[in-house]
C-alpha positions in Angstrom: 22.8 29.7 -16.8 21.0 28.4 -19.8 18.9 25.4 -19.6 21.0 23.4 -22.0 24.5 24.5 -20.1 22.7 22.8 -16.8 21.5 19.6 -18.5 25.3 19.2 -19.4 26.1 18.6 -15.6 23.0 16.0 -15.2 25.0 13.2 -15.8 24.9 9.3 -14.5 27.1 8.8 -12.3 27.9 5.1 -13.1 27.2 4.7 -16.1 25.9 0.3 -17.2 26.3 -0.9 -20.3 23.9 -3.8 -22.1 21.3 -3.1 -19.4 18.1 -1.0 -18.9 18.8 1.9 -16.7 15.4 3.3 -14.7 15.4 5.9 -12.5 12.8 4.6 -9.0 12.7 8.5 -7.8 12.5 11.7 -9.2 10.3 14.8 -9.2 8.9 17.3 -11.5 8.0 20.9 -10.4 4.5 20.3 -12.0 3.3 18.5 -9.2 5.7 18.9 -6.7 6.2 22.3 -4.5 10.1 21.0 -4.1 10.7 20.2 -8.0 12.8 23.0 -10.5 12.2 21.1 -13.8 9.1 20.7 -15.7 8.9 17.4 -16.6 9.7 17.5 -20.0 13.2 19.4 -18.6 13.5 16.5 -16.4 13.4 13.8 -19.5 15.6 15.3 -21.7 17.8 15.7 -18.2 17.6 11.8 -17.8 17.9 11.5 -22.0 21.3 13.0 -22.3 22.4 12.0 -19.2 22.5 8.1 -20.6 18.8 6.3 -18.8 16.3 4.4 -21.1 13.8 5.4 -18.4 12.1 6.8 -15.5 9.5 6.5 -13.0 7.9 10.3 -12.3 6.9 10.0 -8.8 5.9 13.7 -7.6 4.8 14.1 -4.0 1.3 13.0 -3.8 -1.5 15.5 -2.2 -0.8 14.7 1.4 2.9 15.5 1.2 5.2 18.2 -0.7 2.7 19.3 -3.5 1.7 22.4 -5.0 -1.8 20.9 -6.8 -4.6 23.2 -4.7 -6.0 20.8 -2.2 -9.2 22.7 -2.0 -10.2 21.8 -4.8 -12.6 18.8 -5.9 -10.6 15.4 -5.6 -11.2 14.6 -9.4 -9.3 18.0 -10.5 -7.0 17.5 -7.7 -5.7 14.0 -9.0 -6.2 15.3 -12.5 -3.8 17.9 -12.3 -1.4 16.0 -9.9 -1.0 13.5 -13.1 -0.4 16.0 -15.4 3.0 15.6 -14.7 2.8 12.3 -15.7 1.1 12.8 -19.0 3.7 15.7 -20.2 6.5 13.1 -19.0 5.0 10.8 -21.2 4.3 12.7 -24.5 8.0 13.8 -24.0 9.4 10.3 -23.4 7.7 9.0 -26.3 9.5 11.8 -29.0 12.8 11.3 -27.0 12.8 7.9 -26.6 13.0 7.7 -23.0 10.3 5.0 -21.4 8.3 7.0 -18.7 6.6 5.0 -16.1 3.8 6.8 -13.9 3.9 6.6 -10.1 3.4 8.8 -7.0 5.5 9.9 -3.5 2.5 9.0 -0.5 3.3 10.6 2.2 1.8 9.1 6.4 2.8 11.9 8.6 6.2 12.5 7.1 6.6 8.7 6.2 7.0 7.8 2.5 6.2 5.4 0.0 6.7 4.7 -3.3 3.5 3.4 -4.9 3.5 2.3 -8.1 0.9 0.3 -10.5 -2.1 2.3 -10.0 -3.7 4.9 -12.3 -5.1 8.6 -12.3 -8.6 6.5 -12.4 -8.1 4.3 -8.8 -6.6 7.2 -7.6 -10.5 9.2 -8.6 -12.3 6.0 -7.1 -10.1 6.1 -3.8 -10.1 9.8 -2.2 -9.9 8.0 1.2 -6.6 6.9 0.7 -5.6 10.9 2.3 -7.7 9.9 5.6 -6.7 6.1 6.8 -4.0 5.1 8.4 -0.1 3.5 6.7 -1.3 0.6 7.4 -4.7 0.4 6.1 -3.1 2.3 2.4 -0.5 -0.3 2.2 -2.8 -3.1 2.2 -5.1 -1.5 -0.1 -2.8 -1.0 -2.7 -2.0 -4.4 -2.0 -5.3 -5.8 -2.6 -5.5 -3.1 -5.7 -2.5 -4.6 -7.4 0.2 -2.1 -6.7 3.1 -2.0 -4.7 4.7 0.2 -2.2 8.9 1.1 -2.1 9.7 2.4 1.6 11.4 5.8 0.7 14.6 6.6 2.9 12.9 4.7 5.8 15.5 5.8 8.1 16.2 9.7 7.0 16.7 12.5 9.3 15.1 15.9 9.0 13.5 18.6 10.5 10.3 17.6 8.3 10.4 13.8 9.7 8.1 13.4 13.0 10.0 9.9 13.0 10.7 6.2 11.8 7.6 3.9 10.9 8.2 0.7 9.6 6.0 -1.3 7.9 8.0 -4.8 6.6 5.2 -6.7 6.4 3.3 -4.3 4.0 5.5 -3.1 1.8 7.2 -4.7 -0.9 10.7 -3.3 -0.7 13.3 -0.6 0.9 15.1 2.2 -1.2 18.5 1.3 0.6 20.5 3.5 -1.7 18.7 7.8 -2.0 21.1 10.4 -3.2 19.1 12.9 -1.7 19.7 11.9 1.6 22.5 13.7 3.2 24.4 11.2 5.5 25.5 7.6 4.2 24.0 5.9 7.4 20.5 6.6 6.8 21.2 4.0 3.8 23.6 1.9 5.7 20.5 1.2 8.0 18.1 0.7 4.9 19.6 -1.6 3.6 20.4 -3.8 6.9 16.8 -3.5 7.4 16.0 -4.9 4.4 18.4 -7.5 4.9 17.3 -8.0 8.3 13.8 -8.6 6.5 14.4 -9.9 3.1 13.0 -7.5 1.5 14.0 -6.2 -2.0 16.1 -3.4 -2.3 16.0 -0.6 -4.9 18.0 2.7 -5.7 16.7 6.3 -6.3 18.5 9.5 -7.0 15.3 11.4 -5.7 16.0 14.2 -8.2 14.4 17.2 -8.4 16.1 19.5 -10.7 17.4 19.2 -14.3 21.0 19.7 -13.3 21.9 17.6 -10.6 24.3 15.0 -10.8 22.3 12.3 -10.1 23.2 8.2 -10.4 20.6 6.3 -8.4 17.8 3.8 -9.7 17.8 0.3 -11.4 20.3 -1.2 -13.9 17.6 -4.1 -15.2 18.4 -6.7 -17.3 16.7 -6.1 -20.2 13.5 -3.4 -20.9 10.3 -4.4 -18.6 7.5 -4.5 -21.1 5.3 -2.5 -18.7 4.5 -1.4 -15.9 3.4 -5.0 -14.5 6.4 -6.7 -15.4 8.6 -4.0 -14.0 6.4 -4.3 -10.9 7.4 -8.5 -11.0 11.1 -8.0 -11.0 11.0 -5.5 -8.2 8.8 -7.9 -6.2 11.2 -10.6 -7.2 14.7 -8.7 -6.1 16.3 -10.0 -9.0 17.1 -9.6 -12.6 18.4 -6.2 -11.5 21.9 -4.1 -9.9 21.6 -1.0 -8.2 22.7 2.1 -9.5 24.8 4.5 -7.1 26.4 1.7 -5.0 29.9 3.4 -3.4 
C-alpha cells in the first residue's frame, strides 16, 4: 500500500467546525521504538485528516524509545527531539501548528509533560533516576505540566496503577489506543472524583490509523504557555472522541 493510499484512511473521526483541533498524544517512529511514521508522515497524516495541530510526544528515554541510551545524555535528548524539530519544519510548510512535548514513563506509569525544552531536558538528566513524585513536582516548579496518560490501562507492560492527583495537572479520560472503554470510564470518574481537568488523545502511532482523539479549543493558543493555561484551566475546550 502506498503512503498516500494509507493517509486516505487517517481521518478524524468527529470532525468540529469554528474551533482549533489539537491532537494531546501521538508518536513518531523517530523517537519512538513503537511509532511507523516519520514525523513528517505523521503531519501530513494529521493535515489531510482535518487538525490545525499537534502535540509530538514520543516515549521519552526511560520508556518505549529507540534513541541509544548509552550514549552521552546531551546526544541522547538531542536526538530524542529530533522528532520534534522535523515535526516542526514540516508543520510550518503545511500549515499544521506543532507543539513539542514528551511521553515520561515511572515504571510503566505515564505522563504527559509538556512546556519544557530540549535545553531543561540537557540541564536535568536526573529526571531518569528520582522517583513520580519528586519529577512531578519538578516540572512543577520548572513551569511545565504533567497529563496522566491512560492512568487506569491494562497490559502486560503495566506493573500497575499509581496515582498522583495532587501532582499532576490533569487525566487523559478519553485514549483511543486503549483497548477496553472502562479503562476511560474510570479516568474520567477519577478526574471527576478529583477535579481535575480532563483531556483527549488518540495516542497514534502510525500514519493510517483512524484516529479522532485530542482537543477541540476555542480558538488557536498562541503558544505553548497559553495552551498550557487553558489545559490547567479545564475550559475553553471540548473533547474530541467522546461516544
Amino acid at each position: 500500500m502506498s503512503s498516500e493510499r494509507r493517509v486516505q484512511s487517517f481521518q478524524l473521526i468527529e470532525p468540529k467546525e469554528d474551533c482549533f483541533c489539537l491532537e494531546t498524544h501521538m508518536h513518531t517512529s523517530q523517537s519512538s521504538a513503537c511509532g511507523r511514521g516519520t514525523p513528517e508522515e505523521m503531519v501530513r497524516a494529521y493535515k489531510n485528516a482535518g487538525y490545525d495541530g499537534i502535540i509530538v510526544t514520543d516515549h521519552f528515554m526511560n520508556g518505549n524509545s529507540c534513541i541509544d541510551t548509552s550514549l552521552p545524555w546531551e546526544k541522547q535528548v538531542e536526538l530524542y527531539c529530533l522528532a520534534y524539530e522535523k515535526a516542526k519544519a514540516c508543520g510550518d510548510k503545511e500549515g499544521l501548528t506543532v507543539f513539542f512535548g514528551y511521553e515520561f514513563n515511572y515504571r510503566s506509569t505515564e505522563f504527559l509533560t509538556l512546556g519544557l525544552d530540549k535545553k531543561w531536558l540537557i540541564d536535568h538528566p536526573e529526571i531518569m533516576t528520582i522517583t513520580a513524585e519528586e519529577y512531578l513536582s519538578l516540572v512543577r516548579r520548572s513551569g511545565g505540566i504533567n497529563i496522566h496518560a491512560h492512568p487506569f490501562r491494562e497490559e502486560y507492560y503495566i506493573q500497575q496503577v499509581r496515582l498522583f492527583p495532587d501532582l499532576v495537572d490533569a487525566v487523559e479520560v478519553i485514549n483511543r489506543g486503549n483497548r477496553k472503554p472502562e479503562y476511560d470510564q474510570k479516568a474520567r470518574a477519577y478526574a471527576m472524583e478529583h477535579h481535575l481537568p480532563m483531556t483527549s488523545g488518540s495516542d497514534c502511532h502510525d500514519p493510517y490509523s483512524r484516529i479522532g482523539g485530542g482537543l477541540a479549543l476555542d480558538h488557536a493558543p498562541s503558544g505553548i504557555e497559553e495552551l498550557m493555561d487553558i489545559i490547567r484551566s479545564g475550559k475553553g475546550y471540548s473533547l474530541l472522541g467522546e461516544n
